[in-house]
BAVEXMAR-75932 format. One line per field, with one value per residue: residue in one letter; residue number from 0; x, y, z of N, C-alpha, C, O in turn. Coordinates in Angstrom, 1 decimal, padded with zeros to 4 digits. Layout:
r	[a,...]
k	[NUM,...]
n.X	[X,...]
n.Y	[Y,...]
n.Z	[Z,...]
ca.X	[X,...]
ca.Y	[Y,...]
ca.Z	[Z,...]
c.X	[X,...]
c.Y	[Y,...]
c.Z	[Z,...]
o.X	[X,...]
o.Y	[Y,...]
o.Z	[Z,...]
This chain:
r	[x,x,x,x,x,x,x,x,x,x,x,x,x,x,x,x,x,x,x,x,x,x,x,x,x,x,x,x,x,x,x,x,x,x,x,x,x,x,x,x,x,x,x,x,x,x,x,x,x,x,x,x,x,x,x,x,x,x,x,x,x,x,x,x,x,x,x,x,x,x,x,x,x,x,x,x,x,x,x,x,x,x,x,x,x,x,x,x,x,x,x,x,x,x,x,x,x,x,x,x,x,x,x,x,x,x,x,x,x,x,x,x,x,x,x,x,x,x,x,x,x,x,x,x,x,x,x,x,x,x,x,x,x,x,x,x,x,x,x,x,x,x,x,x,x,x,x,x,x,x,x,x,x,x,x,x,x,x,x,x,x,x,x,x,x,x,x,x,x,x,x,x,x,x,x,x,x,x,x,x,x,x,x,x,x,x,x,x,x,x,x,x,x,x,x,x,x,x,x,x,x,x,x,x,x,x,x,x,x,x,x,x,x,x,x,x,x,x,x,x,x,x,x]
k	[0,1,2,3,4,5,6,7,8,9,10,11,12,13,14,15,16,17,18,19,20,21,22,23,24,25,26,27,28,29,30,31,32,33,34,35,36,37,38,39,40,41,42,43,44,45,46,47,48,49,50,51,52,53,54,55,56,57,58,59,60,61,62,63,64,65,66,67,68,69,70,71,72,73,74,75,76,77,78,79,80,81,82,83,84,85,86,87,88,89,90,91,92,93,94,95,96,97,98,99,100,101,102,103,104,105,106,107,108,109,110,111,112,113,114,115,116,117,118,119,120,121,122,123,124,125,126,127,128,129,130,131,132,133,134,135,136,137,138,139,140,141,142,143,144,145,146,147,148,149,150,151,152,153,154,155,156,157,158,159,160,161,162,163,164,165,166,167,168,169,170,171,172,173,174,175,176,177,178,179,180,181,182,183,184,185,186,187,188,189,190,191,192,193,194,195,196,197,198,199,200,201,202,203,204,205,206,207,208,209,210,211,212,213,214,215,216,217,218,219,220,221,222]
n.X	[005.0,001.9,001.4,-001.3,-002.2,000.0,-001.0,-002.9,-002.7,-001.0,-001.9,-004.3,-003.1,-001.6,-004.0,-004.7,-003.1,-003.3,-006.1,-005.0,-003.3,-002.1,-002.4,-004.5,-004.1,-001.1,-001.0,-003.6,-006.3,-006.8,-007.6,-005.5,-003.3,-004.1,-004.1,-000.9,000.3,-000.3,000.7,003.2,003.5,004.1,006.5,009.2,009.5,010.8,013.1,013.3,012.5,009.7,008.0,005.2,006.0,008.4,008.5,007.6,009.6,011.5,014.3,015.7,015.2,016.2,018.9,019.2,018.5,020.1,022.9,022.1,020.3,017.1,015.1,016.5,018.6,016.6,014.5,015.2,016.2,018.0,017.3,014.8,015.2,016.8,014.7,013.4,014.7,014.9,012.2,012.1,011.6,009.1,007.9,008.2,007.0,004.0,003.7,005.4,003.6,001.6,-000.3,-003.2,-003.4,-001.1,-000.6,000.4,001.7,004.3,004.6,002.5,003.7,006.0,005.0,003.4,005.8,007.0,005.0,005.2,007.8,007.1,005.1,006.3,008.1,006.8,006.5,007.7,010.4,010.9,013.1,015.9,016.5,018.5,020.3,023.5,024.1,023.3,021.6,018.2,014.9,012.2,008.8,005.5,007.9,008.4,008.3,006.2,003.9,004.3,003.8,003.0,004.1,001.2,-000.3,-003.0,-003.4,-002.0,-004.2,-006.0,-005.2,-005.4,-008.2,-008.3,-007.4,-009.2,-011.4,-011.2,-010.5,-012.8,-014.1,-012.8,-011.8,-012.4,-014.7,-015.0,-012.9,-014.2,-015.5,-014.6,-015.2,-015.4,-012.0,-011.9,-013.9,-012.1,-009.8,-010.9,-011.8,-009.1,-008.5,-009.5,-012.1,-012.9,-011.3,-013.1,-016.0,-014.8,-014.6,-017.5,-018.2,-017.0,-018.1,-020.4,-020.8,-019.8,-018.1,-016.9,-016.3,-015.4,-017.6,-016.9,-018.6,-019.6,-021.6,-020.2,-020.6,-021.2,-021.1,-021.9,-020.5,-021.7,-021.3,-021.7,-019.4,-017.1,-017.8]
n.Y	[007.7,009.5,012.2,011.6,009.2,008.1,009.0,007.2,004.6,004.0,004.5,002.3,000.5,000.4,-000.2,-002.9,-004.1,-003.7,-005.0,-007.9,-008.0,-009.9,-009.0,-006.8,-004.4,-003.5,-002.6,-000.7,000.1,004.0,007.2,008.5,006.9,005.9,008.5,009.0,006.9,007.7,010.6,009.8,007.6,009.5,010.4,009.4,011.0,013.2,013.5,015.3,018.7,019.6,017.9,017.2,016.9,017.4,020.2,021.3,021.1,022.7,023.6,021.2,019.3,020.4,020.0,017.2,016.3,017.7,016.7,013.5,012.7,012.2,009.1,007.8,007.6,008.1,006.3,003.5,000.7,001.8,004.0,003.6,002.4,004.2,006.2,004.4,004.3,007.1,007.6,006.0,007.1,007.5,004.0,004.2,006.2,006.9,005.5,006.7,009.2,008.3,007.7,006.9,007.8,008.0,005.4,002.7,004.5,004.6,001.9,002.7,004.4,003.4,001.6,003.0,004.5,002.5,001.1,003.1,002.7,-000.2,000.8,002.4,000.5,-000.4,001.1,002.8,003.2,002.1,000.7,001.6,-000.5,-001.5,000.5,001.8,000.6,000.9,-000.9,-001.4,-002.0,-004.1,-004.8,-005.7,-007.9,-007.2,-004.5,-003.4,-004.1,-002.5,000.6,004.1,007.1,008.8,008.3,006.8,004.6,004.3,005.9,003.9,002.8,003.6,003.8,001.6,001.2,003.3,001.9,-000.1,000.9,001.8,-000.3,-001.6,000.0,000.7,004.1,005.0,004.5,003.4,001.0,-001.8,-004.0,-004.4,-004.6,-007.0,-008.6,-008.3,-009.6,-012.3,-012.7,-012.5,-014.4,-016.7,-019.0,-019.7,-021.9,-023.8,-023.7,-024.4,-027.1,-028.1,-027.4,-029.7,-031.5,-031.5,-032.4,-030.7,-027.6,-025.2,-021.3,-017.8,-015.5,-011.9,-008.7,-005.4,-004.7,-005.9,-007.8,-011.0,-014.1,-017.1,-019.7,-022.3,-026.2,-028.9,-032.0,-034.0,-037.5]
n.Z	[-012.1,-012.0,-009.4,-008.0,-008.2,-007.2,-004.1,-004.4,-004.4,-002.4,000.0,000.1,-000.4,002.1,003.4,002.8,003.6,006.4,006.7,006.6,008.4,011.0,013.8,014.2,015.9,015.8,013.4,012.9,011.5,010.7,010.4,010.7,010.1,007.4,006.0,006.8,004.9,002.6,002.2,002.7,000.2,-001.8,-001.1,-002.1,-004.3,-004.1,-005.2,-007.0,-008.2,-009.1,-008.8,-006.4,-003.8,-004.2,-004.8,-002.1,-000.6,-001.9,-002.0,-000.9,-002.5,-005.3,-004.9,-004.4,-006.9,-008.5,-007.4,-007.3,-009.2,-010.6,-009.8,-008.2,-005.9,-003.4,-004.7,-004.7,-002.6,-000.6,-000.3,001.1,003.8,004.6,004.9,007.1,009.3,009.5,010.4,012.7,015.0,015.7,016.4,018.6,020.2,020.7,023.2,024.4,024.3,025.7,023.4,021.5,019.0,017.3,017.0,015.0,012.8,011.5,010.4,008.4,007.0,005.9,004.1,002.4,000.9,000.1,-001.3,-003.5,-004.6,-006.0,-007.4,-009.6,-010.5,-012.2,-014.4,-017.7,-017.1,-015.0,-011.8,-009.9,-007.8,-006.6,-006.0,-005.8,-008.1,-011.1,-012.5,-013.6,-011.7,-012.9,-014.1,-015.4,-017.5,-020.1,-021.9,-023.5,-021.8,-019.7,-018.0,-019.1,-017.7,-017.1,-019.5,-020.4,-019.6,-016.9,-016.1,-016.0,-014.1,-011.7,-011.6,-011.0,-008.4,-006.9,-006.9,-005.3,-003.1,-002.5,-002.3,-000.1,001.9,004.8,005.6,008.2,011.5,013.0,012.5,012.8,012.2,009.0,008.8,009.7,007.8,005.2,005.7,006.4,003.7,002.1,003.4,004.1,005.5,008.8,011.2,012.6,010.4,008.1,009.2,009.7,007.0,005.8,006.8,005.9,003.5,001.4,-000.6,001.1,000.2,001.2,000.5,-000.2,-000.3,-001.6,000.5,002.5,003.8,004.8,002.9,001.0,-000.7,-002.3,-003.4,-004.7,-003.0,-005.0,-005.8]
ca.X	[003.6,001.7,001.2,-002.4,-001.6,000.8,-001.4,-004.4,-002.2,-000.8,-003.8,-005.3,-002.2,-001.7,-005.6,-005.0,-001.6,-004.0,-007.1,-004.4,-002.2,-002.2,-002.6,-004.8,-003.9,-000.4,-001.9,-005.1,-006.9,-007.1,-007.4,-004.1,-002.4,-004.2,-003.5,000.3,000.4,-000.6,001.9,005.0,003.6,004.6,008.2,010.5,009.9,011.3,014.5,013.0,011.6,008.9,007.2,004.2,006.6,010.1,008.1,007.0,010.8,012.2,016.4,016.8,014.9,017.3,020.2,019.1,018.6,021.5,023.9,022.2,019.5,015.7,014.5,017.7,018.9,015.4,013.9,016.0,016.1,018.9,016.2,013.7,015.8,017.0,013.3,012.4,015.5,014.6,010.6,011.6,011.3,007.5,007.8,008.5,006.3,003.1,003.8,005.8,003.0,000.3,-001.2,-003.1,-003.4,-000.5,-000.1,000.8,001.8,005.4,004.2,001.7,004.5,007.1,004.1,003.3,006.6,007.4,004.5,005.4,008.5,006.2,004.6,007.2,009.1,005.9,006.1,008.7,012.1,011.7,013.5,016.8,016.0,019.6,021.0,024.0,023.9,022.6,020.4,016.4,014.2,010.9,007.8,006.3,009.5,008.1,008.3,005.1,002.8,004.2,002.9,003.6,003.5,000.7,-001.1,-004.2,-002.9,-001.9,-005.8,-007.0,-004.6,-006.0,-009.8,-008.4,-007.5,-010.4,-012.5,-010.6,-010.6,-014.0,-014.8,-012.3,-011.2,-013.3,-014.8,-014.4,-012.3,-015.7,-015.7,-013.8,-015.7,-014.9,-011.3,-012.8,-014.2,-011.5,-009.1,-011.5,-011.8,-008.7,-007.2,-010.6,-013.2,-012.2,-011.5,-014.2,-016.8,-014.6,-014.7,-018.6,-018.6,-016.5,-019.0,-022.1,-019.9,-020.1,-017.0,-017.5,-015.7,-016.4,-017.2,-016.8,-019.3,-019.7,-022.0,-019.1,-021.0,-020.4,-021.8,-021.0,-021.1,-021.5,-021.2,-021.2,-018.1,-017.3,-017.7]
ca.Y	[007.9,011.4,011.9,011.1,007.5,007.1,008.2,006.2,003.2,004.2,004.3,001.0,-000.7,000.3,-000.5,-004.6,-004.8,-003.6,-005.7,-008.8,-008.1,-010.7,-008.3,-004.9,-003.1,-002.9,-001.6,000.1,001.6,005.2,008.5,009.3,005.9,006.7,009.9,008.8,006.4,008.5,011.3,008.9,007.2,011.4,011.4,009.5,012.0,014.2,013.9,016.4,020.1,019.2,016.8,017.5,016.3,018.4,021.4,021.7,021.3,023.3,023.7,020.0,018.2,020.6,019.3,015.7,016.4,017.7,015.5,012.3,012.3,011.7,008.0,007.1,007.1,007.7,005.0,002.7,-000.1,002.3,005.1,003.2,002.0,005.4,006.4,003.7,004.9,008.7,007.5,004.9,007.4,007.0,003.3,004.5,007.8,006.5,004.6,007.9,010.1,007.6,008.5,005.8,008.5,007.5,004.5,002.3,005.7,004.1,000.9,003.3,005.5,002.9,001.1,003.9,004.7,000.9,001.2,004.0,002.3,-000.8,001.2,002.7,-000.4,-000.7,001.9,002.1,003.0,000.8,002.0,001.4,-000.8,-001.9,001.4,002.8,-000.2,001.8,-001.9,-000.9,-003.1,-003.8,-005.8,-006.9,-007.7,-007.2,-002.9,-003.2,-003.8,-001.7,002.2,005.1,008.1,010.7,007.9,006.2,002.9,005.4,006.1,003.2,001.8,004.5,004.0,000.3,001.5,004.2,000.9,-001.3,001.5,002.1,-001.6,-002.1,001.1,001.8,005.0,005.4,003.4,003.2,-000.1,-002.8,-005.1,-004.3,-005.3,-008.6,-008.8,-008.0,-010.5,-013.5,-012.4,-013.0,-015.6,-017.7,-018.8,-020.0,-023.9,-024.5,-023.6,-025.4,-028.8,-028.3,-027.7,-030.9,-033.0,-031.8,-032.6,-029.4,-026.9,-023.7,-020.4,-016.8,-014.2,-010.5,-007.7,-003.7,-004.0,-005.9,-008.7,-012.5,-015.1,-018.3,-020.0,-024.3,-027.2,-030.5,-032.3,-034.3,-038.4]
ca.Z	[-012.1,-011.1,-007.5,-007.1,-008.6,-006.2,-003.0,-003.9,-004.8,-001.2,001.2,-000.8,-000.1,003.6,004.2,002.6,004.7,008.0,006.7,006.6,009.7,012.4,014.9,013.9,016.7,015.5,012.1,012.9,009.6,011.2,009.2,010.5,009.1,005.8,005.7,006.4,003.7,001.1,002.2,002.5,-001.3,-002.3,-000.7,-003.1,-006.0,-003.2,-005.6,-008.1,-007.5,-010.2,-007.9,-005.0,-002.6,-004.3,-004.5,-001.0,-000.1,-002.8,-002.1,-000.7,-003.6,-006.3,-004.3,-004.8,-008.7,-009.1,-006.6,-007.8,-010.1,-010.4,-009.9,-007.9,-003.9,-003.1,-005.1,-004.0,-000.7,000.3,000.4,001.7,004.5,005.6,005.5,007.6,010.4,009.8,011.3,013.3,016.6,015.7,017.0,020.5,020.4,020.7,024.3,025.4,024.3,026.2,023.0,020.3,017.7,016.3,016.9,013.4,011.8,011.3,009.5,007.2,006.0,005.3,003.7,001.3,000.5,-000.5,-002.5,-004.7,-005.3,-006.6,-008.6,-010.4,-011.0,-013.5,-015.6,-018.4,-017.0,-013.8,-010.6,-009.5,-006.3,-005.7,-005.8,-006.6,-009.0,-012.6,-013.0,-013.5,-011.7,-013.7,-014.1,-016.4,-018.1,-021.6,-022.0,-024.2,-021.1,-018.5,-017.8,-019.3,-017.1,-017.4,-020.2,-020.0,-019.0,-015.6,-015.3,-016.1,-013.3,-010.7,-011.3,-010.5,-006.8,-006.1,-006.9,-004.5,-002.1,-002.2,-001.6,001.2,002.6,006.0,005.4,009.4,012.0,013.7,011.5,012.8,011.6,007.7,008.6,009.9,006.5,004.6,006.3,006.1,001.9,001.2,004.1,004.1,006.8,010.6,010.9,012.3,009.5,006.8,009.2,009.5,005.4,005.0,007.5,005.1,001.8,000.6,-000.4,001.0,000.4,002.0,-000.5,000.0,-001.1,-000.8,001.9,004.0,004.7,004.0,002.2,000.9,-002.1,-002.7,-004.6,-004.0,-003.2,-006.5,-005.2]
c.X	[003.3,001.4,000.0,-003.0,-001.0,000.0,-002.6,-003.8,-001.3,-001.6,-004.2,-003.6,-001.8,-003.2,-005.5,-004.1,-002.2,-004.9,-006.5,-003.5,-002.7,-002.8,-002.8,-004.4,-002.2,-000.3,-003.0,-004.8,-007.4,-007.3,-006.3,-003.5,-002.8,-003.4,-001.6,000.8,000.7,000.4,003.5,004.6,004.4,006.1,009.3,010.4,010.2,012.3,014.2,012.3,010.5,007.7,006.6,005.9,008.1,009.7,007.9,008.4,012.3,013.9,016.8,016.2,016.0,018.9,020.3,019.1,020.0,022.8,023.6,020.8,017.9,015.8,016.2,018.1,017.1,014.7,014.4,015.4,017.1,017.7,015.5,014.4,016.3,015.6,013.0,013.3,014.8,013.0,011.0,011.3,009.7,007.1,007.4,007.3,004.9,002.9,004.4,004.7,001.5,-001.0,-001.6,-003.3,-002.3,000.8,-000.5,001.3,003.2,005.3,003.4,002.8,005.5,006.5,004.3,004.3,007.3,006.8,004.8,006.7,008.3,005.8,005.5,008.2,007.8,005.6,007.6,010.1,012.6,012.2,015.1,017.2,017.6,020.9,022.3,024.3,023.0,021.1,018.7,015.5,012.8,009.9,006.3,007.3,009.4,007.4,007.0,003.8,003.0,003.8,003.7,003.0,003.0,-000.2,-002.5,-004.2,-002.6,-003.5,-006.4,-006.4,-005.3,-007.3,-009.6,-008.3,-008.5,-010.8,-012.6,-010.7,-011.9,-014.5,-014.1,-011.8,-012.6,-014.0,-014.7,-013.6,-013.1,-016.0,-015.6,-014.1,-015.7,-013.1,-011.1,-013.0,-013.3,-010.5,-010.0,-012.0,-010.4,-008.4,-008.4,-011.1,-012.2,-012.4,-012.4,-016.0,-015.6,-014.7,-016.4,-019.2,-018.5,-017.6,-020.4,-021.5,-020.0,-018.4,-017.6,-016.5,-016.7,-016.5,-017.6,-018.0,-019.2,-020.2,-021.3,-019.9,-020.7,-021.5,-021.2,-021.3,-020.6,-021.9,-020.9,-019.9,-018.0,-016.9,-016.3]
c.Y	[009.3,011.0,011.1,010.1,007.2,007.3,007.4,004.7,003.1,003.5,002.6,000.2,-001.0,-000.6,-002.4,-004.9,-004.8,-004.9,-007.4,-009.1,-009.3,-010.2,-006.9,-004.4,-002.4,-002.4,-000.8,000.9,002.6,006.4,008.9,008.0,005.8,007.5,009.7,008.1,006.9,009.7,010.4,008.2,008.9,011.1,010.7,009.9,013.5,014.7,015.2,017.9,020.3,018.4,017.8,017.6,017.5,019.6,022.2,021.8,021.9,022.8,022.1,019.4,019.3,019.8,018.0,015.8,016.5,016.7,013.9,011.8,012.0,009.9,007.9,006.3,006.8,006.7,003.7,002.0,000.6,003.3,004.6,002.2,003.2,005.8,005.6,004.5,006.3,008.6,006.5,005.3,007.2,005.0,003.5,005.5,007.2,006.2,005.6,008.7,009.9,008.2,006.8,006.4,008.2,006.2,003.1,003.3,005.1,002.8,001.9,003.7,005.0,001.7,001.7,004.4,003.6,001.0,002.4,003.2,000.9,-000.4,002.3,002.1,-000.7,000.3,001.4,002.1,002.4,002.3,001.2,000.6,-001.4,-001.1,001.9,002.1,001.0,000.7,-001.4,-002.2,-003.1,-004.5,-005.1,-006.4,-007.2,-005.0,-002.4,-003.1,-003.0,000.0,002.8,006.3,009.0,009.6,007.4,004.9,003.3,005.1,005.3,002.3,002.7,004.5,002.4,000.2,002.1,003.3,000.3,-000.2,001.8,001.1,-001.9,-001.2,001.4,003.1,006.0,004.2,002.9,001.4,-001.0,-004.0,-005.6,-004.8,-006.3,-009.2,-009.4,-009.4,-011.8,-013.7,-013.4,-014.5,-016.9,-017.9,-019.7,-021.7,-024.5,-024.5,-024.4,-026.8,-028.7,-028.5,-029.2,-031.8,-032.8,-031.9,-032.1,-028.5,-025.8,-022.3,-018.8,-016.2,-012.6,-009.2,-006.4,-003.7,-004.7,-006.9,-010.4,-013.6,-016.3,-019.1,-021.7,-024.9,-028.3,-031.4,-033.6,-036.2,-039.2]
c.Z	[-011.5,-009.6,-007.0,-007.5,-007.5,-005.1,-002.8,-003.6,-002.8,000.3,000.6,-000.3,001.5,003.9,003.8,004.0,006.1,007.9,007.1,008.1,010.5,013.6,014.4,014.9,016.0,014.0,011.8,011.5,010.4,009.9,008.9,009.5,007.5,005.4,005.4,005.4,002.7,001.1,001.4,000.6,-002.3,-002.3,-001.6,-004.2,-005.0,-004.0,-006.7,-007.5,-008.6,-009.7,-007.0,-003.9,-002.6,-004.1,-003.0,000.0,-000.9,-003.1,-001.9,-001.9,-005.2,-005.7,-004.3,-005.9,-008.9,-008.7,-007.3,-008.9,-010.1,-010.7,-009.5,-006.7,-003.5,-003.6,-005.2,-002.4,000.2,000.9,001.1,003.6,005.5,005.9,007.0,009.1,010.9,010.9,012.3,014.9,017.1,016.3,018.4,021.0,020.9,022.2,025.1,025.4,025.1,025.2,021.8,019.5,017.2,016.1,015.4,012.5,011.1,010.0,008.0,006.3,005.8,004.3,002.0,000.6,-000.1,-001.8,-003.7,-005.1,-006.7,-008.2,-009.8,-011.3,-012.3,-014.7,-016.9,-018.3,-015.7,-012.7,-010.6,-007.9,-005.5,-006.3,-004.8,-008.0,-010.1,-012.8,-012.5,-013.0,-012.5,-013.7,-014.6,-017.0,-019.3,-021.5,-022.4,-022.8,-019.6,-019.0,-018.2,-018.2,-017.7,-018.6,-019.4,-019.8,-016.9,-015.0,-014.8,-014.5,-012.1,-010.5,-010.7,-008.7,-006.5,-005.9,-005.6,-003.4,-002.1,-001.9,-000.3,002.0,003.7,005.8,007.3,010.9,013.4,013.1,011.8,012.0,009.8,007.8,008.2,008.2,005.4,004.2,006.0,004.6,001.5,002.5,004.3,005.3,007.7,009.9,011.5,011.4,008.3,007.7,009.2,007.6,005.4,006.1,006.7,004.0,000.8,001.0,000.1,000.7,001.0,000.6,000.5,-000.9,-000.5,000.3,003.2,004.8,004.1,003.8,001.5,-000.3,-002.0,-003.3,-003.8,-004.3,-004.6,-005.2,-005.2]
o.X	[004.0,001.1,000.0,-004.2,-001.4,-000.2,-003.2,-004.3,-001.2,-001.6,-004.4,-003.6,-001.7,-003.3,-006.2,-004.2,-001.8,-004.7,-007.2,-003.1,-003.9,-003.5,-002.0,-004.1,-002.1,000.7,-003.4,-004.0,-008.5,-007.1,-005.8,-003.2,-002.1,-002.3,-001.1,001.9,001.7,001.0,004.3,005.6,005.0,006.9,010.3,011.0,009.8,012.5,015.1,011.6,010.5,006.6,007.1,006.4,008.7,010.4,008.1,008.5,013.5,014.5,017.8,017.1,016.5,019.7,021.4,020.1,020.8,023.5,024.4,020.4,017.7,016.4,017.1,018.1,016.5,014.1,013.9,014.7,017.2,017.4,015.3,013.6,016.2,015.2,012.5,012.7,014.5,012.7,010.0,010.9,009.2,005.9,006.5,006.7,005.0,001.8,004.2,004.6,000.6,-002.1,-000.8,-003.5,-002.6,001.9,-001.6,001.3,003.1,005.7,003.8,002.9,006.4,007.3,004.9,003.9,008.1,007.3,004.3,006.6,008.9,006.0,005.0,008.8,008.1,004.8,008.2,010.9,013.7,012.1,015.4,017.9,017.7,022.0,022.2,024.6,022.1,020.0,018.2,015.4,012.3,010.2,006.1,007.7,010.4,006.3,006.5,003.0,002.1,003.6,004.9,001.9,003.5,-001.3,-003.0,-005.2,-003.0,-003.9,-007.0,-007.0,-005.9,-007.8,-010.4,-008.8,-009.1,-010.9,-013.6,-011.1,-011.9,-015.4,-014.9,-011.2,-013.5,-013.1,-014.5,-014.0,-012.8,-017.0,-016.3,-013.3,-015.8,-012.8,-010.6,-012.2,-013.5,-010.3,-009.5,-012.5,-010.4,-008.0,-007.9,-010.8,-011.2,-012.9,-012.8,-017.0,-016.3,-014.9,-016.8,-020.0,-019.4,-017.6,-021.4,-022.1,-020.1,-017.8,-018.7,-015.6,-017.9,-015.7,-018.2,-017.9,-018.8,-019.6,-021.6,-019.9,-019.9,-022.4,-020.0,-022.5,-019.4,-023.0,-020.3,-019.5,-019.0,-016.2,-016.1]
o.Y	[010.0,010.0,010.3,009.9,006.3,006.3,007.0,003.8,002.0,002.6,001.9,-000.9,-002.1,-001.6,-003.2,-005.6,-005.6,-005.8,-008.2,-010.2,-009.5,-010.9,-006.1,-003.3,-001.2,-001.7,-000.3,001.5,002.4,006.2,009.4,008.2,005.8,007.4,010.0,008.4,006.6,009.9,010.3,008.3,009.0,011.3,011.4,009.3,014.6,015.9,015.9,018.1,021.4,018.3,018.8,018.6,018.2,020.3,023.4,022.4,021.7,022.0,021.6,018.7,018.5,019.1,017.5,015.2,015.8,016.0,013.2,010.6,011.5,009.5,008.1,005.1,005.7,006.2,002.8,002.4,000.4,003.4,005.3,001.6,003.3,005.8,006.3,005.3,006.6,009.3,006.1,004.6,006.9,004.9,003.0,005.4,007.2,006.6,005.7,009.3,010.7,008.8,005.9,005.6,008.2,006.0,002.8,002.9,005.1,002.9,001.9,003.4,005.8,001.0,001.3,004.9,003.8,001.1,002.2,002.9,000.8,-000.8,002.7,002.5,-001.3,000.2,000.3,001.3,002.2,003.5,000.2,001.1,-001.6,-001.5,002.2,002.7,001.8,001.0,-001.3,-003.2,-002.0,-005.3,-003.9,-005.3,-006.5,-004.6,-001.4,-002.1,-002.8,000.4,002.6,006.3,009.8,010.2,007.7,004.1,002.6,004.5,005.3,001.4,001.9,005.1,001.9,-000.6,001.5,003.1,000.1,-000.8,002.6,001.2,-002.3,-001.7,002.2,003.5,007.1,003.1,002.4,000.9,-001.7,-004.7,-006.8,-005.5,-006.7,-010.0,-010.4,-010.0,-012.4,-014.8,-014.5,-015.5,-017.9,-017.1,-020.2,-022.4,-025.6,-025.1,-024.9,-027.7,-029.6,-029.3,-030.0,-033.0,-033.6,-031.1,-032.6,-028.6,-025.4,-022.4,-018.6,-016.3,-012.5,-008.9,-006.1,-003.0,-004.4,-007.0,-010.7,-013.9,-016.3,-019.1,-022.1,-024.6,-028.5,-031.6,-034.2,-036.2,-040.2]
o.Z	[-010.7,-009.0,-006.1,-007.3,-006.7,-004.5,-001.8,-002.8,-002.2,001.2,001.6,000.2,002.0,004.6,004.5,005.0,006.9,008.7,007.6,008.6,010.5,014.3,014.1,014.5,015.7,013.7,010.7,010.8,010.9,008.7,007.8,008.3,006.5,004.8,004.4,005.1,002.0,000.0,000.5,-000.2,-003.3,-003.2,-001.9,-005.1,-005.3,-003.9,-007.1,-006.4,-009.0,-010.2,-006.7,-003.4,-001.7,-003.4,-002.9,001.0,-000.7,-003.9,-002.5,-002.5,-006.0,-006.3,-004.2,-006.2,-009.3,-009.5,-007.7,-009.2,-009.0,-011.7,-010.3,-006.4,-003.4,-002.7,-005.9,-001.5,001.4,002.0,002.1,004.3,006.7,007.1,007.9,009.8,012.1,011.8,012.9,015.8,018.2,016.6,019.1,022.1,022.1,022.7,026.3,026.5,025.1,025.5,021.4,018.6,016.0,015.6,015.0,011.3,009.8,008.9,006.9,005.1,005.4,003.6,001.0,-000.5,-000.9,-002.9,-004.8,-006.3,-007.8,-009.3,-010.8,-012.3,-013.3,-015.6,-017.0,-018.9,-015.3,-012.7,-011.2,-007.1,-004.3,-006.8,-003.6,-008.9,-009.6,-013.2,-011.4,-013.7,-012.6,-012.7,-014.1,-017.2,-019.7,-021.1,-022.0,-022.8,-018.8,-020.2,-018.1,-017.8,-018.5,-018.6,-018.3,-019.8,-015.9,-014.0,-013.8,-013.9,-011.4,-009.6,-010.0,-007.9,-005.6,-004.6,-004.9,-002.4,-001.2,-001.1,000.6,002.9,003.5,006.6,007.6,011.0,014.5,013.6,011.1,011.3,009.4,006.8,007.2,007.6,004.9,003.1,005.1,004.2,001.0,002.0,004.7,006.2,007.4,009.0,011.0,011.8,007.4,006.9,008.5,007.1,005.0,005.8,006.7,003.3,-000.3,002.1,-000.4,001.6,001.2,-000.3,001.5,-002.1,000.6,001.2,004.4,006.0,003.2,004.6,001.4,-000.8,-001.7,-003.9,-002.8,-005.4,-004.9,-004.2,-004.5]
């Protein structure tokens, strides 16, 4: 996929994995954990000098082309495994630097780099996820409905994230309350508003809208 598929599909995937966490502090939706997202979705087409990401490191991404190929180490659980090692000083940093700017940065950018692998395994030649194995992982299985890179099956899959990032993406981490949101969308309402539903004999679910507020939709329980 082109780059700016993979960092929307990035960012939009970090921002559910925060909206969902157990514990936002250790995922805050910041600018920076965006921001790092959408970088690290860039870095395994590191292997090519053709890519955002090969370009901006010229000699080592020819040295990966040549030594092992585009769509290979890096797109791989091996790559994504040394990634996670090569950041994992970012764990610690945060608590040495008595700093919370960058704290979750580690989670974003092994996030985003997951996800480009994701989204690759959907186009048409798949990825190699249990590399040095040659086998392509893929999905869907049927070649007809996965992505071609650079089509309009591509776009149409990219106006499907802006969307999704424009409905759930914070616009500042002034917000908290849009995680809140987010999190009660998909994992449903607290236990005690479904035991109050079930004592007025009514189903309830939450729904979610743009303006980030919640509402509820019912029907009577069937006798």
């Amino acid at each position: 996929m082109m780059a700016f598929t993979h960092g929307v599909i990035g960012a939009v995937t970090f921002a559910g994995a925060s909206a969902l966490a157990g514990t936002p502090e250790a995922m805050p939706l910041t600018g920076a954990t965006l921001g790092a997202a959408t970088v690290a979705a860039w870095l395994p087409d590191v292997d090519t000098p053709h890519s955002k990401a090969g370009w901006c490191v010229y000699p080592l991404a020819l040295w990966i082309e040549r030594r092992f190929g585009h769509r290979t180490v890096t797109h791989s659980l091996v790559g994504a495994l040394l990634f996670a090692l090569l950041c994992s000083p970012l764990l610690w940093l945060p608590q040495l630097a008595h700093s919370h700017a960058l704290q979750g940065v580690w989670g974003a950018l092994l996030c985003g780099y997951v996800s480009h692998l994701l989204a690759d395994a959907a186009t048409k030649s798949g990825v190699p996820l249990a590399w040095p194995s040659r086998a392509r992982w893929v999905f869907p299985g049927h070649e007809r409905y996965r992505i071609r890179t650079g089509s309009r099956g591509e776009l149409g899959l990219f106006l499907i994230f802006v969307l999704l990032g424009v409905l759930f993406v914070p616009p500042t981490a002034a917000r908290p309350e849009v995680d809140d949101g987010i999190r009660k969308c998909f994992v449903g309402s607290d236990a005690q508003g479904r035991a109050g539903a079930h004592e007025r004999g009514v189903a309830r679910w939450p729904v979610w809208c743009s303006a980030c507020s919640r509402a509820t939709v019912s029907r009577p329980r069937p006798s």
